[in-house]
C-alpha positions as YAML, in Angstrom:
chain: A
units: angstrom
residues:
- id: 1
  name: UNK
  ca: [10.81, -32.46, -34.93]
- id: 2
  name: UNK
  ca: [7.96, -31.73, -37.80]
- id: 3
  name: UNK
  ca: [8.62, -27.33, -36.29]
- id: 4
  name: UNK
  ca: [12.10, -28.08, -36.16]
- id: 5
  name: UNK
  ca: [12.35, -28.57, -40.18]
- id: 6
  name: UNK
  ca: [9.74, -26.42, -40.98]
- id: 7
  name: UNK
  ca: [11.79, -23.41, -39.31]
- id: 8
  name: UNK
  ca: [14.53, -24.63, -40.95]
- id: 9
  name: UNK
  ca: [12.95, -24.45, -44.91]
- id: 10
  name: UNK
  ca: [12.57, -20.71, -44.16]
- id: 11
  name: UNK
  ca: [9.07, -21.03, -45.96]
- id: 12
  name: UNK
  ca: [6.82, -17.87, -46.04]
- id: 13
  name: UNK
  ca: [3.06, -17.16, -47.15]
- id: 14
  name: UNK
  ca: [2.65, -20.71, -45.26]
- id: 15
  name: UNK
  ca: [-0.71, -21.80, -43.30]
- id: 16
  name: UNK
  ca: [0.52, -23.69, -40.42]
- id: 17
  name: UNK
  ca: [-2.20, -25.83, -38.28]
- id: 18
  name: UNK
  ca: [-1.21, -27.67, -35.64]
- id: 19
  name: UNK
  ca: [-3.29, -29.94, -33.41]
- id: 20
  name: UNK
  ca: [-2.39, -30.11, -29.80]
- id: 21
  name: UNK
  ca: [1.36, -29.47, -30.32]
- id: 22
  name: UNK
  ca: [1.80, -29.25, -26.48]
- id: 23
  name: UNK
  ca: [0.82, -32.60, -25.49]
- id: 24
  name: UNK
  ca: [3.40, -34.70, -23.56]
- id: 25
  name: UNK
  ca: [5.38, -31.42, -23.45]
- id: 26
  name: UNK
  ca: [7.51, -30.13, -20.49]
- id: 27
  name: UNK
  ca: [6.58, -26.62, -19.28]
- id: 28
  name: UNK
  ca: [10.15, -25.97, -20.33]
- id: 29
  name: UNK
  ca: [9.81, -27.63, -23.69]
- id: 30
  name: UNK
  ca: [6.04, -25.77, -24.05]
- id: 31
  name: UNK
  ca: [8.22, -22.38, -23.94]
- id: 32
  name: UNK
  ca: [10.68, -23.26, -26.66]
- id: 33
  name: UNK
  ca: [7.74, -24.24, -28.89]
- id: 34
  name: UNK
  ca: [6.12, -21.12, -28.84]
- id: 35
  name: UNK
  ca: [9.34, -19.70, -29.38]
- id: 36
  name: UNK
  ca: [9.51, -21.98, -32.44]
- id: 37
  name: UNK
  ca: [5.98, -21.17, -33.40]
- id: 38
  name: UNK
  ca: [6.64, -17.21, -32.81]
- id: 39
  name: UNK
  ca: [9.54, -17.69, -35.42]
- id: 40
  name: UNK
  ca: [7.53, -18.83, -37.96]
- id: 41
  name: UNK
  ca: [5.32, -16.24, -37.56]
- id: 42
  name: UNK
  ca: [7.59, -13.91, -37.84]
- id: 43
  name: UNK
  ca: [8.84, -15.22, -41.63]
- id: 44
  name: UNK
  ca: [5.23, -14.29, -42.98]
- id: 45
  name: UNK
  ca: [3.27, -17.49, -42.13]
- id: 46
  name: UNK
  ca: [-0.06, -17.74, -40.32]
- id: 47
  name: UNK
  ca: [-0.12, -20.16, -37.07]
- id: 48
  name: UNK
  ca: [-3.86, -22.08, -36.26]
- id: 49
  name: UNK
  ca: [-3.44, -24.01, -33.42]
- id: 50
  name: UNK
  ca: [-5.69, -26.15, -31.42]
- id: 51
  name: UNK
  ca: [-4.64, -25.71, -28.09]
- id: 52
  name: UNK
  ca: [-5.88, -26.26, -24.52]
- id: 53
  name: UNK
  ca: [-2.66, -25.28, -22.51]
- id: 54
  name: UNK
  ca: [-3.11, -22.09, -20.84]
- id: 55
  name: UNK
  ca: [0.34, -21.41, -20.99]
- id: 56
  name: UNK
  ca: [0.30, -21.83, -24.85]
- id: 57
  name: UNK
  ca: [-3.37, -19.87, -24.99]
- id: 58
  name: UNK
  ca: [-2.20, -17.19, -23.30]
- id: 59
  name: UNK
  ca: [0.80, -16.46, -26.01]
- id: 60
  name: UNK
  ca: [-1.85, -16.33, -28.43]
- id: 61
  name: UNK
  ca: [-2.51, -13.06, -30.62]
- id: 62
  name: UNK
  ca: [-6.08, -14.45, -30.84]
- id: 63
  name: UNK
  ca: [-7.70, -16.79, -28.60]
- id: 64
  name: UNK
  ca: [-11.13, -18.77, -30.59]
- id: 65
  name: UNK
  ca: [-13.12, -21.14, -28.28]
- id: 66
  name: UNK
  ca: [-15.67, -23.56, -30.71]
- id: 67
  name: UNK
  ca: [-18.25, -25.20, -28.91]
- id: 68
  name: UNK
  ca: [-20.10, -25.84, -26.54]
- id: 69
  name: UNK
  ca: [-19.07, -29.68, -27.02]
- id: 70
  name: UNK
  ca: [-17.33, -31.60, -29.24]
- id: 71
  name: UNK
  ca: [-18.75, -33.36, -32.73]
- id: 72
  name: UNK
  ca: [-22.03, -32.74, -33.75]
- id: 73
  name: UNK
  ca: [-22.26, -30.79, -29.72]
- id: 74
  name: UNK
  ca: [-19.88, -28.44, -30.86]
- id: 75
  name: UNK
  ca: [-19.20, -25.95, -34.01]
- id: 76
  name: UNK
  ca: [-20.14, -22.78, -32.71]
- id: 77
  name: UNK
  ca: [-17.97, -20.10, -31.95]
- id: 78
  name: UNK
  ca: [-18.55, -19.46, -28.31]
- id: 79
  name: UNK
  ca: [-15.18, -16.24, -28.40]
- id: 80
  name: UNK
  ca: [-13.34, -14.38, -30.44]
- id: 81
  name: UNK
  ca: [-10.81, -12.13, -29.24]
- id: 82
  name: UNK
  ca: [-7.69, -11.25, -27.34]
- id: 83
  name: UNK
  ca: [-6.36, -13.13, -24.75]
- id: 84
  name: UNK
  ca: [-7.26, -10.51, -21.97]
- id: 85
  name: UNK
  ca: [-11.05, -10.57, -23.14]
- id: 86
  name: UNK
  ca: [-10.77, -14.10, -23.12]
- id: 87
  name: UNK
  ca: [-9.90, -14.76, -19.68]
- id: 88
  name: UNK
  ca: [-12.57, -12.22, -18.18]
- id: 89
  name: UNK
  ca: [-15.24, -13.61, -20.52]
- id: 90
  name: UNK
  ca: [-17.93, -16.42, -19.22]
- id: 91
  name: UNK
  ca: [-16.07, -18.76, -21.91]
- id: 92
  name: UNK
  ca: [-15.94, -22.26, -19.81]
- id: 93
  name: UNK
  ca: [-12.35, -22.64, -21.13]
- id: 94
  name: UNK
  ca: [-11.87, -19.45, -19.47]
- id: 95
  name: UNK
  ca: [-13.46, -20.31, -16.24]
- id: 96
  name: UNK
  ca: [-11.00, -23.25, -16.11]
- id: 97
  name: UNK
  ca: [-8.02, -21.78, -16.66]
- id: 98
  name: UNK
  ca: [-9.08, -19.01, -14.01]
- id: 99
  name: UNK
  ca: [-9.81, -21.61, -11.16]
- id: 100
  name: UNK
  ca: [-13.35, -20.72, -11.16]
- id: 101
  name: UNK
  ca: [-14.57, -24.12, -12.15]
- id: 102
  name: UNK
  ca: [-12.12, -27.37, -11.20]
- id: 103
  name: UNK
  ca: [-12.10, -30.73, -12.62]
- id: 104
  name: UNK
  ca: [-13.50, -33.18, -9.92]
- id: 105
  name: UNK
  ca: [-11.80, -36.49, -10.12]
- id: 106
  name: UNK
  ca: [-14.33, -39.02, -8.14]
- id: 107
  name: UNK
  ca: [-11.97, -41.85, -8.77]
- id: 108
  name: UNK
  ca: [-8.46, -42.98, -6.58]
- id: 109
  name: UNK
  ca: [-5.29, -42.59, -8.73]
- id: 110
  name: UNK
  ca: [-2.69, -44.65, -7.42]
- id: 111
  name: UNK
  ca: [0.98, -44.51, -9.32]
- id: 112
  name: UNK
  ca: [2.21, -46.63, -10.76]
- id: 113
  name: UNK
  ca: [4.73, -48.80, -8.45]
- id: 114
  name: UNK
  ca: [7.20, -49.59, -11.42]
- id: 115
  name: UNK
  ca: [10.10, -47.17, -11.06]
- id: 116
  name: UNK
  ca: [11.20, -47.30, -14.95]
- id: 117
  name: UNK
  ca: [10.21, -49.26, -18.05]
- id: 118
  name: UNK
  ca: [12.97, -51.54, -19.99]
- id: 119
  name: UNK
  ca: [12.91, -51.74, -23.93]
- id: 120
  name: UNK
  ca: [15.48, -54.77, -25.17]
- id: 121
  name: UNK
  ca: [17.18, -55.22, -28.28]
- id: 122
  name: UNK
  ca: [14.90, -52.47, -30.23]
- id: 123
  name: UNK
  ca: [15.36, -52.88, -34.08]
- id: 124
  name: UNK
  ca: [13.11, -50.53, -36.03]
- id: 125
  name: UNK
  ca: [14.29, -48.06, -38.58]
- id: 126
  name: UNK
  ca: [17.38, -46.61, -37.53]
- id: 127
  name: UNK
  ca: [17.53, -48.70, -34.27]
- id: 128
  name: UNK
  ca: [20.36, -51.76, -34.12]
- id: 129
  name: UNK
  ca: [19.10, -54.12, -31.28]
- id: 130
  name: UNK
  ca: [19.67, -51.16, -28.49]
- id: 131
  name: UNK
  ca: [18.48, -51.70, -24.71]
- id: 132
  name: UNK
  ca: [16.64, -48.59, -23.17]
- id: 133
  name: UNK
  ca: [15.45, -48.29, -19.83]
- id: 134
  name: UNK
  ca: [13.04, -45.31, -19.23]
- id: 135
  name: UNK
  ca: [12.00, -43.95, -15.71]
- id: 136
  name: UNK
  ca: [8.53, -43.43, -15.29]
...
């Protein structure tokens, strides 16, 4: 919503820096962000984004991976450079995204047995006591 306006104020000579922009996203919904993003870069502004997505790293002009960990573990620019250097480099980010390391999940996930989730009589803001039900 935040892009949506922004695109809409037509701003140039801007610094944009967005944090994670993907998350929660749709792979559909990831696309028309980058488009969004692209068309704000294309008015004169500069994008940052922190990003793990591949699909939003690999529409990247320049790909950065700071590291090795996070906090006081990380800091230290581990790449710097296009997106096809990137994904050939020993970056671990890169080695991810490549399938040449996996995440190992040594727990069970079992879903969650609730089909949808009901919210009743909702009354914040611009909400008048509406009834929602979401599916999960």
């Amino acid at each position: 919503m935040r892009l949506a306006k922004q695109l809409g104020n037509k701003l140039t000579g801007i610094i944009y820096v967005l944090d994670e922009p993907t998350i929660g996203l749709s792979e559909r919904e990831i696309e028309k962000a980058i488009k969004a993003i692209r068309n704000l870069q294309a008015l004169g502004n500069t994008i940052v984004v922190v990003e793990h997505n591949d699909t939003f790293i690999k529409a990247s002009d320049w790909v950065i991976e700071i590291g090795p960990g996070a906090g006081d573990f990380g800091g230290h620019v581990l790449f710097s450079g296009s997106y096809d250097d990137f994904i050939v480099s020993d970056s671990i980010t890169a080695q991810y995204i490549t399938g040449k390391k996996h995440i190992i999940c040594d727990f069970e996930h079992k879903p969650n047995k609730h089909k949808s989730i009901t919210i009743k009589k909702a009354h914040k803001y611009n909400l008048n006591n509406i009834d929602v039900t979401l599916r999960l």
